[in-house]
MMTF fields as JSON, N, C-alpha, C and O atoms, coordinates in Angstrom:
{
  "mmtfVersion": "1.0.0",
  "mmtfProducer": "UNKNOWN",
  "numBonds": 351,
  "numAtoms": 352,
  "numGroups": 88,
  "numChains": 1,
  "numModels": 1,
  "chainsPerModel": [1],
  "groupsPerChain": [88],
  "chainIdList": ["A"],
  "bondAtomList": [4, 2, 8, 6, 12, 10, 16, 14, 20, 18, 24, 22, 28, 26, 32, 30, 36, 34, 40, 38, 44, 42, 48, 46, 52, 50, 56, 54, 60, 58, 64, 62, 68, 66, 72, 70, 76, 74, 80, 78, 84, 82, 88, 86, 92, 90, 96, 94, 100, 98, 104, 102, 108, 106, 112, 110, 116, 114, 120, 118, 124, 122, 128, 126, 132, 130, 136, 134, 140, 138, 144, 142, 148, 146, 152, 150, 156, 154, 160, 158, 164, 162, 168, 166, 172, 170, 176, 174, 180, 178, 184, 182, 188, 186, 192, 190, 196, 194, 200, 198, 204, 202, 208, 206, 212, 210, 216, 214, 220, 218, 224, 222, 228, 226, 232, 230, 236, 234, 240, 238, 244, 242, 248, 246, 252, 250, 256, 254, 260, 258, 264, 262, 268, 266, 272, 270, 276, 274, 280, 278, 284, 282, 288, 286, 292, 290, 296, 294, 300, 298, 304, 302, 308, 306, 312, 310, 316, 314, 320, 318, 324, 322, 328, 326, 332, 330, 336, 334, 340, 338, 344, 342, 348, 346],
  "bondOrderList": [1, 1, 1, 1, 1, 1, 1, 1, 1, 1, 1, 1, 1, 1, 1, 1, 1, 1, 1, 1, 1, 1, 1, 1, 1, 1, 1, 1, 1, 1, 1, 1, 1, 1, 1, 1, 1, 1, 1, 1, 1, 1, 1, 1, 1, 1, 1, 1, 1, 1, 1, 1, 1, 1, 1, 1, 1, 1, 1, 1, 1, 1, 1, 1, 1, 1, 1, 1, 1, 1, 1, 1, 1, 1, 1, 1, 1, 1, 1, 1, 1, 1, 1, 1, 1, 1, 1],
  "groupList": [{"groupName": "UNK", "atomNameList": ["N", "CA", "C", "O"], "elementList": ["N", "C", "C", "O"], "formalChargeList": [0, 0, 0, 0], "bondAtomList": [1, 0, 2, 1, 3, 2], "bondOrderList": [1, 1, 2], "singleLetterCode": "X", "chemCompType": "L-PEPTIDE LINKING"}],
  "groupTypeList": [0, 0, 0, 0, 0, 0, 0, 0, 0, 0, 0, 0, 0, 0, 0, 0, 0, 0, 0, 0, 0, 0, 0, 0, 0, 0, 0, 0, 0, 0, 0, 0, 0, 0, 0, 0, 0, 0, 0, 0, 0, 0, 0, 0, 0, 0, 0, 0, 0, 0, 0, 0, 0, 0, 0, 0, 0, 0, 0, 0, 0, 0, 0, 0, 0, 0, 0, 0, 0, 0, 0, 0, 0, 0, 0, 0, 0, 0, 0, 0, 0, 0, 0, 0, 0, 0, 0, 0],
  "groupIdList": [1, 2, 3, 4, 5, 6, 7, 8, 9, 10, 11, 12, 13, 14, 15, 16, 17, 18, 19, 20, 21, 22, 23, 24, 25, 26, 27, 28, 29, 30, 31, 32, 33, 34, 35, 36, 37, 38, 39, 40, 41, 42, 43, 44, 45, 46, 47, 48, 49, 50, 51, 52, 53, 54, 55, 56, 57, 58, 59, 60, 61, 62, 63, 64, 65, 66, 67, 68, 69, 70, 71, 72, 73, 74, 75, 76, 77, 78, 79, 80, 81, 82, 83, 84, 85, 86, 87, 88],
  "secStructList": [7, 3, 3, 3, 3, 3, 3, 3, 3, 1, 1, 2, 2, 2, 2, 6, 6, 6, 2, 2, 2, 2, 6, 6, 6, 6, 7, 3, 3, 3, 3, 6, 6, 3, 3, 3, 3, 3, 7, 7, 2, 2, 2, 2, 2, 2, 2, 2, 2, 2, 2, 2, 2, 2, 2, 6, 6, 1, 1, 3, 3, 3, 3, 3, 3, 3, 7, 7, 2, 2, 2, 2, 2, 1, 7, 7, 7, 7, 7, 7, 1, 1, 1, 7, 7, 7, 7, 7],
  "xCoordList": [-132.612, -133.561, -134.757, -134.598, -136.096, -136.745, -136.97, -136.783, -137.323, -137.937, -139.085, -139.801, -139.164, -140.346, -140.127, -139.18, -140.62, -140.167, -141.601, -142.41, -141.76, -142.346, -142.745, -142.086, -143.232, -142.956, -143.799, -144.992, -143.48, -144.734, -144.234, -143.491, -144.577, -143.946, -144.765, -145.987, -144.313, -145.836, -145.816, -146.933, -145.075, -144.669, -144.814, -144.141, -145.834, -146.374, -144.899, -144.232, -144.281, -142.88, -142.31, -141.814, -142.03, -140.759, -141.379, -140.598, -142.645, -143.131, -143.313, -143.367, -143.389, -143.501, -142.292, -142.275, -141.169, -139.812, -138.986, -137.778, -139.757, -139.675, -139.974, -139.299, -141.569, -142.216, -141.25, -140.874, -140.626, -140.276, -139.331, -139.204, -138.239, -136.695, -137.526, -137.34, -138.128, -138.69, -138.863, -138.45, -139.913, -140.054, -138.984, -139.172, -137.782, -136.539, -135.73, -134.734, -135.911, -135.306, -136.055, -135.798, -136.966, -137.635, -138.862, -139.383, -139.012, -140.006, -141.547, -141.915, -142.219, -143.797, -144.603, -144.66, -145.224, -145.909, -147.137, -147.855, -147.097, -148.539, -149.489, -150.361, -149.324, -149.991, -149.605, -148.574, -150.788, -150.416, -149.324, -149.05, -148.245, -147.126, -146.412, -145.92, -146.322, -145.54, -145.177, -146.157, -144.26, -143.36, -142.922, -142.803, -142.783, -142.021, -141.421, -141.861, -140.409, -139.489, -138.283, -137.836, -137.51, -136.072, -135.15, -135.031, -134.363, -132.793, -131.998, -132.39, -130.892, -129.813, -129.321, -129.92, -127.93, -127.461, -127.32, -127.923, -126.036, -125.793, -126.855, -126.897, -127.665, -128.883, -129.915, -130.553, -129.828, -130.689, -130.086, -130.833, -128.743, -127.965, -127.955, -127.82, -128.109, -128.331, -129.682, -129.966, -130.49, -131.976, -131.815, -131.945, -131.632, -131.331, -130.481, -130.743, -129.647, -128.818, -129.409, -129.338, -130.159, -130.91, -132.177, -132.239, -133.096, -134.024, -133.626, -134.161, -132.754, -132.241, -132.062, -132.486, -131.184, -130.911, -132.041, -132.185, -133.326, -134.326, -135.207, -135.526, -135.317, -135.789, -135.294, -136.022, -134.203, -133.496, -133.785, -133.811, -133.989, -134.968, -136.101, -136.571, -137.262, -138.479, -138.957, -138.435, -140.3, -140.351, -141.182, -142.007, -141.01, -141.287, -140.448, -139.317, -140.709, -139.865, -140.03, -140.846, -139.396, -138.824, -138.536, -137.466, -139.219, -138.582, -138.525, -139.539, -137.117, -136.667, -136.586, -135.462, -137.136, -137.004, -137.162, -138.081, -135.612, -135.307, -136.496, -136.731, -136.869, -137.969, -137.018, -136.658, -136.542, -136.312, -136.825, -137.815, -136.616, -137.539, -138.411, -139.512, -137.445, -138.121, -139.467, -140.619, -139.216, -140.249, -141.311, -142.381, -141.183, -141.923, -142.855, -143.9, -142.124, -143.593, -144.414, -145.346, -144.278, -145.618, -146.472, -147.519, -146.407, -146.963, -148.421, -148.746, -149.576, -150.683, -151.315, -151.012, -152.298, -152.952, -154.366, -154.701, -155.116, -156.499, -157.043, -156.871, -157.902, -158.672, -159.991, -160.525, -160.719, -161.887, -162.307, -161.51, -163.591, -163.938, -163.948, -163.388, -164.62, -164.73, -162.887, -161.916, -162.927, -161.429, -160.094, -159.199, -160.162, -158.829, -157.77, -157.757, -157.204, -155.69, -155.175, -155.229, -154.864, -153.59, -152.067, -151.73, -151.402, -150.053, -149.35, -148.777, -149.566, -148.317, -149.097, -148.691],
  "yCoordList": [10.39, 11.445, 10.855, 10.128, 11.212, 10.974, 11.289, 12.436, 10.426, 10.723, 10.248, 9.353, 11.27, 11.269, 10.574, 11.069, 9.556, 9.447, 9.202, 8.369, 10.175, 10.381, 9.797, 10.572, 9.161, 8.942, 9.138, 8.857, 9.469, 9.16, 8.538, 9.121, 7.47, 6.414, 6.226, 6.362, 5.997, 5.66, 4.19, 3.864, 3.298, 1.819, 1.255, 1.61, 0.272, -0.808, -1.327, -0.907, -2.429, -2.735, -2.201, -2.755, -0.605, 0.036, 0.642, 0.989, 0.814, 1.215, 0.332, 0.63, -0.883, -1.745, -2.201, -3.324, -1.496, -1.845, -0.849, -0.986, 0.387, 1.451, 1.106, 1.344, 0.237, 0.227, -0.443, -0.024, -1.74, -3.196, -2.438, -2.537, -1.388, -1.134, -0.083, -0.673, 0.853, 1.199, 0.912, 1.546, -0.739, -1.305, -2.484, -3.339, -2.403, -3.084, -2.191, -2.687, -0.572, 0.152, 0.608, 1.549, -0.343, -0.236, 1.038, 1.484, 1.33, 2.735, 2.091, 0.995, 2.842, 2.587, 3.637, 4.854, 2.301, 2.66, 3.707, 3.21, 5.136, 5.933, 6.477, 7.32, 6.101, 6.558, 5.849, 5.177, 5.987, 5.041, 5.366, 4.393, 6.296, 6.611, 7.476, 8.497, 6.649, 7.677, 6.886, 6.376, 6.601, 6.193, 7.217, 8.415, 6.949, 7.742, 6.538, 5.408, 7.141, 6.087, 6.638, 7.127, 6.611, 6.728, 6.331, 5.159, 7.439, 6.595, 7.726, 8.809, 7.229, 7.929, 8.781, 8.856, 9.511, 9.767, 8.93, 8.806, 7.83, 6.534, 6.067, 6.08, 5.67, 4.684, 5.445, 4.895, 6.769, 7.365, 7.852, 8.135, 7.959, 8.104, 6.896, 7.016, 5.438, 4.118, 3.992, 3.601, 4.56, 4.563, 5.358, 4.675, 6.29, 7.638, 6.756, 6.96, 5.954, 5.398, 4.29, 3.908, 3.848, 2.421, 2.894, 2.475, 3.873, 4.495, 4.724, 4.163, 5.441, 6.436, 5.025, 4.897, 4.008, 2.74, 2.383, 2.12, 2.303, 1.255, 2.504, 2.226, 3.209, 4.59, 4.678, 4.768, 4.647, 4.871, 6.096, 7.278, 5.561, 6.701, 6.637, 7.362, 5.956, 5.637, 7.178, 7.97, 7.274, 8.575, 8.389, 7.475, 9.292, 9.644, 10.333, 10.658, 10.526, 11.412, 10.84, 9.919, 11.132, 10.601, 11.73, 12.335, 11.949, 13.061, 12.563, 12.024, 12.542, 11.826, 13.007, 13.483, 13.617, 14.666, 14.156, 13.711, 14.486, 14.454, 15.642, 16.835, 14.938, 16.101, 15.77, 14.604, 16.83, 17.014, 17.061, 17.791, 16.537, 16.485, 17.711, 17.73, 18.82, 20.256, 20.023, 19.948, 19.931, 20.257, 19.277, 19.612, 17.948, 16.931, 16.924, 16.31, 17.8, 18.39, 19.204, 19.429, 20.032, 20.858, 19.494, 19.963, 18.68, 17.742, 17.629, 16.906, 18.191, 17.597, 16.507, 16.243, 16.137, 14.673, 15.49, 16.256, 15.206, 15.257, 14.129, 13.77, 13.596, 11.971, 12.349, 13.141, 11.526, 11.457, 9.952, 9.247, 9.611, 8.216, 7.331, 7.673, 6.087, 5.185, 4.507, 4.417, 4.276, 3.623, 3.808, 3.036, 5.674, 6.472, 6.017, 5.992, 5.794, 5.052, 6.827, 7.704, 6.811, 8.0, 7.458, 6.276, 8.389, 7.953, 8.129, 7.243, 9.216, 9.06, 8.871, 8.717],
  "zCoordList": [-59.972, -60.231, -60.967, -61.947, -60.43, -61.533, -62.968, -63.375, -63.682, -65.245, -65.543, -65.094, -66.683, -67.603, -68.707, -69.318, -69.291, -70.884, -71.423, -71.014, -72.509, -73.403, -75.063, -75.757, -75.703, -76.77, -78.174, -78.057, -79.165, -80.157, -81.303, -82.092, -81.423, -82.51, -83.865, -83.804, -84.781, -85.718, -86.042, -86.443, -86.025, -86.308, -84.912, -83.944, -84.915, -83.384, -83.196, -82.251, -84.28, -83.857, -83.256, -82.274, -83.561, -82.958, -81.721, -80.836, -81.54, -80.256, -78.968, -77.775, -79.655, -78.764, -78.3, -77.796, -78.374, -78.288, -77.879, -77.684, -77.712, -76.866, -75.557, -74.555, -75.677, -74.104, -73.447, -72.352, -74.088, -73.508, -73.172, -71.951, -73.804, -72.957, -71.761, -70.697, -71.547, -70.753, -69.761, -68.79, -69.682, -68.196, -67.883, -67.018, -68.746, -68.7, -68.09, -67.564, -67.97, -67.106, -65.622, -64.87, -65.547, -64.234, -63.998, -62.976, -65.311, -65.606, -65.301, -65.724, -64.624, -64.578, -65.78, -65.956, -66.534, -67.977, -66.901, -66.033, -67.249, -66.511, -67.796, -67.585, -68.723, -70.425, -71.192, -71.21, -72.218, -73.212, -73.677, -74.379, -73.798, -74.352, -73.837, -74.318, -71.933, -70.803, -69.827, -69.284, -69.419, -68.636, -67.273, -67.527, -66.445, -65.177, -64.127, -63.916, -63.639, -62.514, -62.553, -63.59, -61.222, -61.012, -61.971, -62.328, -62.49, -63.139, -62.466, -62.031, -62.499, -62.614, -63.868, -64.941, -63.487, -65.077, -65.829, -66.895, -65.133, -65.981, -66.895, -68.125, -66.053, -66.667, -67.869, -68.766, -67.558, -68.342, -69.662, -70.599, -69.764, -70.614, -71.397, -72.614, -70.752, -71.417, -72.222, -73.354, -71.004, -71.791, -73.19, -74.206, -73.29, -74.311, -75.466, -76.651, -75.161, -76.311, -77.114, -78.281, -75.779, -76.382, -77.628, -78.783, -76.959, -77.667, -78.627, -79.583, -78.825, -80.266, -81.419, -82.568, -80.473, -81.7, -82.167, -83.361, -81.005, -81.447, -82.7, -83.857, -82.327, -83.236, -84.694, -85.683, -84.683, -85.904, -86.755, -86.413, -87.902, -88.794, -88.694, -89.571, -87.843, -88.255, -87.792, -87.007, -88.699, -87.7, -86.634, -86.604, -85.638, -84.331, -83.297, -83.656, -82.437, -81.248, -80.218, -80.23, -79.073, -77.667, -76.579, -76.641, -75.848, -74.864, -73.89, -73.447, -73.047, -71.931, -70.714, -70.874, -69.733, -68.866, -67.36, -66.671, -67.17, -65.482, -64.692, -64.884, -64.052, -62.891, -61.834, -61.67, -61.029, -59.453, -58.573, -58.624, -57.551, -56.469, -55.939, -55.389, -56.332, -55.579, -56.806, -56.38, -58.195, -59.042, -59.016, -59.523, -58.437, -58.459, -57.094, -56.875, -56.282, -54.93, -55.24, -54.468, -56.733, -57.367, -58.214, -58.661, -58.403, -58.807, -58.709, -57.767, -59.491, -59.031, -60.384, -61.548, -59.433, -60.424, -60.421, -59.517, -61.548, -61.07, -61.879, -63.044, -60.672, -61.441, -61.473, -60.696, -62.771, -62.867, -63.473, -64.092, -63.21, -63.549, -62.392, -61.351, -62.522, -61.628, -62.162, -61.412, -63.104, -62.909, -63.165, -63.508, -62.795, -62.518, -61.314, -60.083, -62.029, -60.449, -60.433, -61.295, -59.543, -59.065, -59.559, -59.61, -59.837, -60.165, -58.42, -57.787, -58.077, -56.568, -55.676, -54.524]
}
């Protein structure tokens, strides 16, 4: 299924260690502090465990959200700028 992962960190260390397990789970970075790509349950349940360790107490939050395919065909983008990429 796809996901969303979300993050807002306040420590570069621990954020930057958010991103790295992120595109270690095969996630495409689409924001400075947004991730999307296929996991499974398994894997996303790994992601979710890994985060929480690397997180600890620092503060910040993490929102990890499965989108379904039915909900991911309402999907729109809107780009502006000469150097807007499209995500899909």
């Amino acid at each position: 299924m796809k996901t969303i992962v979300i993050y807002d960190v306040e420590e570069d260390k621990v954020r930057n260690k958010i991103f790295d397990a992120c595109k270690d789970y095969g996630l495409t970075h689409i924001q400075y502090s947004a991730f999307f790509g296929e996991l499974n349950h398994n894997r996303r349940d790994e992601l979710k465990q890994r985060l929480k360790k690397t997180l600890g107490k620092k503060n910040g939050n993490i929102l990890i959200c499965p989108v379904c395919d039915k909900d991911l065909r309402l999907l729109e983008t809107i780009i502006a700028g000469p150097d807007a990429i499209p995500y899909a």
